[in-house]
C-alpha positions in Angstrom: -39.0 52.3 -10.5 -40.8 49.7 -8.2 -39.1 50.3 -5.7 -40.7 53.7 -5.0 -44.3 52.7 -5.8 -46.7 52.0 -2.6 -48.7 49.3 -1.5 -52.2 49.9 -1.4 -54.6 47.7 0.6 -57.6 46.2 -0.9 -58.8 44.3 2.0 -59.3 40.9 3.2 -55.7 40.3 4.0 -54.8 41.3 0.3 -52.4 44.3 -0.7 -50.5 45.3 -3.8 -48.0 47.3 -5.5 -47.9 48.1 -9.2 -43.9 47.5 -10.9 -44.8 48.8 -14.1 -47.1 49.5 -16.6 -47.8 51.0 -20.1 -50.5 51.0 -22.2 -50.1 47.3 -23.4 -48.7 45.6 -20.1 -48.9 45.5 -16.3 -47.1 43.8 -13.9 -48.8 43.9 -9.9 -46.6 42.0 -7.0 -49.6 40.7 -4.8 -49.4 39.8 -1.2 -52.0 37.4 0.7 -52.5 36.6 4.4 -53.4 33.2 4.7 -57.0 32.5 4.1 -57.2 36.0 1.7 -59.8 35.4 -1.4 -59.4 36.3 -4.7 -63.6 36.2 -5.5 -64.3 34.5 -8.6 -64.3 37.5 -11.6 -63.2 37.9 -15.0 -62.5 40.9 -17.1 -61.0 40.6 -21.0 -57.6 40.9 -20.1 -55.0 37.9 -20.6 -53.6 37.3 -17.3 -50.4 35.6 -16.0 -49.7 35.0 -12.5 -46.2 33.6 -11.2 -46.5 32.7 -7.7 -42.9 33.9 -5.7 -44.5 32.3 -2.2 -46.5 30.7 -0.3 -49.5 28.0 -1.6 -52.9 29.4 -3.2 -55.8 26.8 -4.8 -56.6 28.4 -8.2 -60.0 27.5 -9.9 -60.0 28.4 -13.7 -62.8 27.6 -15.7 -64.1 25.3 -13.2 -60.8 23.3 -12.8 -59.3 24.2 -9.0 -55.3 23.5 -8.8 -52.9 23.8 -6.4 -50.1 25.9 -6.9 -47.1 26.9 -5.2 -43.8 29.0 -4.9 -41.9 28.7 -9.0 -45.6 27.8 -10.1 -47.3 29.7 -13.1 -50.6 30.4 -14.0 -51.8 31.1 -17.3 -55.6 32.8 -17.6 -57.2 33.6 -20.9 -59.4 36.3 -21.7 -63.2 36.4 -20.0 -62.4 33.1 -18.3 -64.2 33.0 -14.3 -61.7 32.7 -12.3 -60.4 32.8 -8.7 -57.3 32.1 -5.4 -57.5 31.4 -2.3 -54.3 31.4 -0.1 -53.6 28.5 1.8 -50.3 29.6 2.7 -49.3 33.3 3.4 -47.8 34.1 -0.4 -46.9 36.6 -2.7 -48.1 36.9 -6.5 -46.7 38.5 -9.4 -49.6 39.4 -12.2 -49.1 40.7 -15.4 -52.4 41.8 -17.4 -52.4 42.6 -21.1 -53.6 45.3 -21.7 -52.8 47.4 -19.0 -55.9 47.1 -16.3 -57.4 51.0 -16.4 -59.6 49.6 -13.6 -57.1 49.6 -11.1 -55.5 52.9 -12.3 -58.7 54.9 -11.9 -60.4 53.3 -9.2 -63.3 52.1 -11.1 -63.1 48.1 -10.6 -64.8 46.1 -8.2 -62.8 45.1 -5.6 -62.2 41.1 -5.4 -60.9 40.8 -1.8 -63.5 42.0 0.5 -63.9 45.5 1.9 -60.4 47.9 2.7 -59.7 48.6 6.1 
């Protein structure tokens, strides 16, 4: 239940919390301090981010857009991509497959170093 997961800090004003996974889904809730980066990356899973607050600038592909609370994002797989937060906010992803690189450590981080 989500409720009982933790946040964990990744740094750069940017924690998260996982609210559930399996093998062929993953859904993260995301919070950003204002001015937090998301630094451009890909990876091969198909990404969807609904944004629940706040104002971020995403740039997908090379196309930047503004997006803001009730706003969706939709990013395919291996596409560069990346956020900045304009306005403290909170992000809900949801990966397909589920993302083994957060579960075991092994990604790079995309927000700057942990505290």
């Amino acid at each position: 239940i989500a409720k009982n997961m933790e946040w964990e800090e990744l740094g750069g004003g940017v924690s998260r919390k996982f609210l559930g996974f399996d093998n062929q889904i993953m859904m993260v809730q995301v919070k950003f301090e204002k001015g937090a980066l998301g630094s451009p990356h890909h990876h091969f899973h198909t990404q969807a981010t609904y944004v629940v607050k706040g104002k971020f600038e995403f740039e997908v592909d090379g196309d930047k857009q503004i997006v803001e609370a009730g706003d969706g994002v939709y990013i395919e797989p291996n596409l560069l991509h990346s956020a900045v937060c304009l306005e403290e906010g909170i992000l809900i992803d949801v990966f397909s497959p589920v993302r083994e690189d957060f579960l075991d450590g092994s990604g790079v981080s995309y927000f700057g170093d942990k505290k």
